[in-house]
C-alpha positions as CSV (number, residue, x, y, z in Angstrom):
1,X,10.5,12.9,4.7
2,X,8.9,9.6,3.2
3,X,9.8,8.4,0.1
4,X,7.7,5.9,-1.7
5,X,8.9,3.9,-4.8
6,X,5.8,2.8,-6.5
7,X,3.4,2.4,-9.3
8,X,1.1,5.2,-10.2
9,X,-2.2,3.5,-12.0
10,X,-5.5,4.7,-13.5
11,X,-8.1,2.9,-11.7
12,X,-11.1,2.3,-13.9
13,X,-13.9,0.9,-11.5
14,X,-16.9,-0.4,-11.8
15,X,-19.2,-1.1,-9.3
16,X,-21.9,-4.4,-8.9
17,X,-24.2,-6.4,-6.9
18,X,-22.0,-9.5,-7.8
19,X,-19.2,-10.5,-9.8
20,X,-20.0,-12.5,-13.0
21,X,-18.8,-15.7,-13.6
22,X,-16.3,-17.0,-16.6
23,X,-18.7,-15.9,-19.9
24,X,-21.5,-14.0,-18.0
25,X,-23.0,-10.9,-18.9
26,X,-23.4,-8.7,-15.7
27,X,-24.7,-5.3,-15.6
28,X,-23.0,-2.6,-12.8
29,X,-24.2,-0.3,-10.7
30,X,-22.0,2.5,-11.9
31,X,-18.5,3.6,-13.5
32,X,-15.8,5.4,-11.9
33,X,-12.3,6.8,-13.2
34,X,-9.9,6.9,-10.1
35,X,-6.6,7.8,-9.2
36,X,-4.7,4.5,-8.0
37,X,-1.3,2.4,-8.0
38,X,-0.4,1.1,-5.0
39,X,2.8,3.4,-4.8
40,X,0.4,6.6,-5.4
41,X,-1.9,6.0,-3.0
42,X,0.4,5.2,-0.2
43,X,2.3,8.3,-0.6
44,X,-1.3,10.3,-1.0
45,X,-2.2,8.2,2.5
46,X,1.2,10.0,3.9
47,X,0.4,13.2,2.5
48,X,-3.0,13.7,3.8
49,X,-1.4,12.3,7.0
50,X,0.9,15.2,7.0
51,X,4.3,14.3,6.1
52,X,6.4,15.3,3.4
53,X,6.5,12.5,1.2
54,X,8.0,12.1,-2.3
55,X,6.7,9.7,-4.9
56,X,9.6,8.0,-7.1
57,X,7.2,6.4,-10.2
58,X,6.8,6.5,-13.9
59,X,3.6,7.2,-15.9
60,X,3.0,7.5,-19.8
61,X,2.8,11.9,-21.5
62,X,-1.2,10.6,-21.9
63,X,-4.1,12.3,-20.3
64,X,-3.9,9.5,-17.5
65,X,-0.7,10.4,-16.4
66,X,-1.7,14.5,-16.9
67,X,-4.5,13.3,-14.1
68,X,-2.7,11.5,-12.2
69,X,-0.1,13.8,-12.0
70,X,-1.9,16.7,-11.6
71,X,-4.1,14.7,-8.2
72,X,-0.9,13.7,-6.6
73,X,0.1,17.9,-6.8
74,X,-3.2,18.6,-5.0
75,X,-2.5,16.3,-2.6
76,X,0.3,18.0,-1.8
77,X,3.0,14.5,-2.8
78,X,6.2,15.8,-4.4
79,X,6.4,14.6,-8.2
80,X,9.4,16.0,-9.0
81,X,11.1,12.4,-9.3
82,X,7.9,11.5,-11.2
83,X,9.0,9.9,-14.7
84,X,7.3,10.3,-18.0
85,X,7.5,7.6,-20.9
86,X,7.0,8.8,-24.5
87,X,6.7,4.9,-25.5
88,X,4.3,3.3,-23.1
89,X,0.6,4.0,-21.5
90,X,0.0,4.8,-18.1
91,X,-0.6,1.5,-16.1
92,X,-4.6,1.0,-15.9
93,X,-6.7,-1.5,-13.3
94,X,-9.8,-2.6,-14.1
95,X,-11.4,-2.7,-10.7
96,X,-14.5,-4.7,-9.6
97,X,-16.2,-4.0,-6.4
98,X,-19.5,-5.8,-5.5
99,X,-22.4,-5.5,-3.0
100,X,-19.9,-6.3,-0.1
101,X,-16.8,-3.8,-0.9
102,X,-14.7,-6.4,-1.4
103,X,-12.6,-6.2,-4.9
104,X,-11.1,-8.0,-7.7
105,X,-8.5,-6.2,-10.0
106,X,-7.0,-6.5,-13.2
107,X,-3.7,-4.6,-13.9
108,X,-2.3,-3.4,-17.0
109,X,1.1,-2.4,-15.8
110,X,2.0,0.1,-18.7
111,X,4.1,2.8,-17.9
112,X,5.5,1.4,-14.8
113,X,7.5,-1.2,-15.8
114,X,9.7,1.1,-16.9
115,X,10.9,2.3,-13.9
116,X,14.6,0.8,-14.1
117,X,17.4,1.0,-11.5
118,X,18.8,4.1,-13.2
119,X,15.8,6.1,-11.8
120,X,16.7,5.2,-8.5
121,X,20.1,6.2,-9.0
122,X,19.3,9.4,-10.0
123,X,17.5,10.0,-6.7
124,X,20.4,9.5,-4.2
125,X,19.9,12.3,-2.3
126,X,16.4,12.1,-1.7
127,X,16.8,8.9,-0.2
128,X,19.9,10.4,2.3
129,X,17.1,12.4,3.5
130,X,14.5,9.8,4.1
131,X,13.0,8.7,7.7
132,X,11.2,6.0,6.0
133,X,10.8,4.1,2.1
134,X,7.9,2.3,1.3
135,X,7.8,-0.2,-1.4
136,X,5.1,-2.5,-3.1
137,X,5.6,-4.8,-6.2
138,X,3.9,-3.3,-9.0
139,X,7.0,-2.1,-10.7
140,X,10.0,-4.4,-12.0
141,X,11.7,-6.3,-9.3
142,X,15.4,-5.1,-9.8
143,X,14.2,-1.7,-9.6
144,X,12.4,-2.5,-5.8
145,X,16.0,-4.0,-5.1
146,X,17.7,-1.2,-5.6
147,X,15.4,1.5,-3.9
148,X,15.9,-1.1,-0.9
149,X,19.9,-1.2,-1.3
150,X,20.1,2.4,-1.4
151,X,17.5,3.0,1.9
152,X,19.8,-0.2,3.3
153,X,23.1,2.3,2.9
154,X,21.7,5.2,4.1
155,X,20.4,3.4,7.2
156,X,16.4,4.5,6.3
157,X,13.9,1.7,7.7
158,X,12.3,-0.5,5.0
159,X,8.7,-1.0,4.9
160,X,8.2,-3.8,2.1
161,X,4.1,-4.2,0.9
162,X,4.4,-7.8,-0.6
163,X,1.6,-7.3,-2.9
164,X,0.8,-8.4,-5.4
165,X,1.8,-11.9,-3.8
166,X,3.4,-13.0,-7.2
167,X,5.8,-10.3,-7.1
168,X,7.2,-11.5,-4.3
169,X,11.5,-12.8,-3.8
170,X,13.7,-14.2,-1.1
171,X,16.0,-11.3,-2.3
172,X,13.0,-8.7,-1.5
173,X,12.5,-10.4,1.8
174,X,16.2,-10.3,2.8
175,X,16.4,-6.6,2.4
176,X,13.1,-5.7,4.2
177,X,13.0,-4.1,8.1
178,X,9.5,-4.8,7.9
179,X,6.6,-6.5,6.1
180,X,2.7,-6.4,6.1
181,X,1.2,-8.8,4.4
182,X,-2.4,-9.7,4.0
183,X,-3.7,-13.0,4.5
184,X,-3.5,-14.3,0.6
185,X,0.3,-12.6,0.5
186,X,0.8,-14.3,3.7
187,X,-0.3,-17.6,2.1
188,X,1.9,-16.7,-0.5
189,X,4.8,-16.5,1.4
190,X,4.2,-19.0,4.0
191,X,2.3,-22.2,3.0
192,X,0.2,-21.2,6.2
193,X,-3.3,-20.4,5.9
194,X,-4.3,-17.5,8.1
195,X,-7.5,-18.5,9.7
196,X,-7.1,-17.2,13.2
197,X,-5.0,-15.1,15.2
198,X,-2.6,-18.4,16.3
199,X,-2.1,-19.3,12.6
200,X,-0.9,-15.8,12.3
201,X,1.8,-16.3,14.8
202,X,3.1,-19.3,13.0
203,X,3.2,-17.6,9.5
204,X,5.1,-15.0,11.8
205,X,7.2,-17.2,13.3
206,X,8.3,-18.9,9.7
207,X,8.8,-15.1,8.1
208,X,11.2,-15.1,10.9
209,X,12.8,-18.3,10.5
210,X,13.6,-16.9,6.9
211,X,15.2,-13.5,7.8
212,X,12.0,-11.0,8.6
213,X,12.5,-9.9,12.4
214,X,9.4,-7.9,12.1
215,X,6.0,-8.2,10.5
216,X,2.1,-7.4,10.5
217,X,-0.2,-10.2,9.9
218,X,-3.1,-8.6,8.9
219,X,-6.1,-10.5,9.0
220,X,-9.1,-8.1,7.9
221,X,-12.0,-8.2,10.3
222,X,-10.0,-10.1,12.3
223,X,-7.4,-7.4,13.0
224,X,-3.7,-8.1,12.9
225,X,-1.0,-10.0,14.9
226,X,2.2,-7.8,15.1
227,X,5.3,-9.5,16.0
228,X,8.7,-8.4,16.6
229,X,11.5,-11.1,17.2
230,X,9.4,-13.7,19.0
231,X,7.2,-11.2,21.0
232,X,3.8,-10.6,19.3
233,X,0.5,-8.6,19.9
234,X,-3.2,-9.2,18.6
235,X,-4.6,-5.9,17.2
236,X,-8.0,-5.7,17.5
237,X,-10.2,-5.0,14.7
238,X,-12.4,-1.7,14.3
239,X,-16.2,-2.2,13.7
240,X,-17.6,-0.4,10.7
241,X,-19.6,-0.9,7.6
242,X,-17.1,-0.8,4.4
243,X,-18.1,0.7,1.1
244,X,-15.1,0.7,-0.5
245,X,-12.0,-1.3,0.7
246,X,-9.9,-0.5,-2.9
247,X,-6.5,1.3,-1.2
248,X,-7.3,0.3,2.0
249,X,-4.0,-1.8,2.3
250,X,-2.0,1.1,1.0
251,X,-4.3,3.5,3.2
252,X,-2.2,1.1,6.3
253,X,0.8,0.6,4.9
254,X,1.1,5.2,4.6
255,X,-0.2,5.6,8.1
256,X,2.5,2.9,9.5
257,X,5.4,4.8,7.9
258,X,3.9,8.1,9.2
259,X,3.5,6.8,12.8
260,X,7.5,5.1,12.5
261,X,8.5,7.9,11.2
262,X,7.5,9.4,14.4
263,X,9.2,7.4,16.5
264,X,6.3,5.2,17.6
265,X,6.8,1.7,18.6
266,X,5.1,-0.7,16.0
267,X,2.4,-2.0,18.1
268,X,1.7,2.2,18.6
269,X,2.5,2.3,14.5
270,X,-0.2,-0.7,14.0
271,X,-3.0,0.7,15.5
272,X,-2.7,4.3,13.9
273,X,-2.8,2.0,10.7
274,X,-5.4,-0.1,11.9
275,X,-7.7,3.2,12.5
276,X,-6.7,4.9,9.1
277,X,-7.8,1.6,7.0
278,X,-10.9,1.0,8.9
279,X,-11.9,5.0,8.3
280,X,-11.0,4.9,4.5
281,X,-13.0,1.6,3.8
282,X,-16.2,3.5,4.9
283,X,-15.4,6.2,2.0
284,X,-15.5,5.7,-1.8
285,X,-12.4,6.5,-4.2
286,X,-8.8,5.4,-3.7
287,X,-7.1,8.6,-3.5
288,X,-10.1,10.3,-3.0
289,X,-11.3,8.3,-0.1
290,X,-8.2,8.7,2.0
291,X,-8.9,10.6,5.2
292,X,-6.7,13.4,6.4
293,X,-5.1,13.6,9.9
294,X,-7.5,16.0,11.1
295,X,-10.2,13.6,9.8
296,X,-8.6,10.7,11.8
297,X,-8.5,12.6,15.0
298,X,-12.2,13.2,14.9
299,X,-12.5,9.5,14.1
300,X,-10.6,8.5,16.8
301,X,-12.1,10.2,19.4
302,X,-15.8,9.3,18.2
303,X,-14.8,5.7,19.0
304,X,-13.5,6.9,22.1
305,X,-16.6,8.0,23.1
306,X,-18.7,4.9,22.1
């Protein structure tokens, strides 16, 4: 079994041919209510992947969270450890996508800041029977830190999302087995701007020098650099036309933990990842637009054959 410790967000998107500048007017293309957060979708990525996963979150008794709640279900994610506030919102992101799929986001955090380090407490057990935790940064930092001390005693591998980059602590890092950043995170984190695959290396080669042995550079349409205690690999990119690259980070970061889970290697892990992402940017929808395994297969081999 996964576990995920996350946030679980309404995404309300809207998509246009370009995003407007500081007091313009634009008009979009459409409007779209989605399921997101970066902790549901990465435990919908290992769902539809195939694993039992369970979703440790918090969202507000609102029709949002009733939604929300109800997708993850269909997706087959357990919600059991799913929290409910009577006093706060579900968290909402105001999403912008433009002509190229790339996005912009605003987040209303809502509901889960008030996951606390009680909640993790309460779900010992789960996380005794966990191959794998996955944690981003969209819920209060004390309560990451303690999902990551309790995988830590239990001896379950850390996978830590640094997003978003502001979110980001030393104490996080020292507690994390391994961590994917994206170029801005990286940035972030680093001081090094990743340009190519040899500045990659170098941000790589600091994360180490601070305490993180492992780590996946990932560079967009340039691929990633995984590197593992001085020995890295270049990932090559997959070639295809993106519609939609909202959850494609958390669309990676579900397929990795799947893939470890598994006993692969993290080169082997990486490259699962790499073709997950690459398949869900070509499909609309956070949730929505993750593929299955079944879906990846076929993907898989259609490369295969080109």
């Amino acid at each position: 079994m996964i576990t995920v410790v996350g946030s679980i967000n309404m995404d309300i998107v809207a998509f246009v041919n370009s995003y407007p500048q500081h007091g313009d007017t634009v008009f979009g293309d459409k409007l779209e209510f989605s399921p997101g957060g970066k902790g549901a979708n990465q435990a919908t990525a290992c769902a539809k992947l195939g694993k039992a996963v369970t979703l440790i979150g918090c969202v507000g008794e609102d029709p949002f969270g009733d939604r929300l709640i109800s997708t993850l279900q269909r997706n087959k994610v357990n919600v059991d450890d799913v929290k409910r506030s009577k006093s706060t919102r579900t968290g909402t992101v105001l999403v912008t996508v433009d002509e190229s799929a790339a996005n912009t986001m605003l987040v209303v955090q809502g509901a889960n800041e008030q996951l606390n380090i009680g909640d993790i407490e309460s779900c010992r057990e789960i996380f005794k029977k966990s191959k794998a935790l996955l944690v981003q940064l969209e819920i209060p930092g004390e309560t990451v830190i303690q999902a990551m001390i309790l995988a830590r005693e239990y001896g379950v591998p850390i996978i830590l999302d640094p997003a978003p980059a502001q979110g980001i602590t030393a104490e996080a890092l020292k507690y994390a087995d391994i961590i994917i950043p994206n170029r801005q995170e990286t940035k972030y984190l680093t001081g090094i701007d990743v340009k190519d695959v040899q500045s990659a290396v170098e941000a790589a080669v600091y994360l180490e020098s601070i305490g993180v042995e492992k780590s996946i550079i990932k560079m967009a349409e340039m691929g990633s650099v995984v590197y593992v205690k001085g020995q890295w690999e270049h990932i090559e990119p997959i070639r295809v036309i993106p519609v939609d690259t909202v959850a494609a980070g958390d669309s990676y970061a579900g397929a990795l933990a799947c893939a470890l889970a598994d006993g692969e290697s993290l080169v082997a892990a990486a490259k699962f990842a790499s073709m997950v992402s690459a398949l869900k940017v070509t499909r609309f929808g956070a949730q929505e637009g993750i593929p299955t395994l079944a879906e990846v297969q076929d993907f898989c081999a259609s490369i295969s054959k080109d």
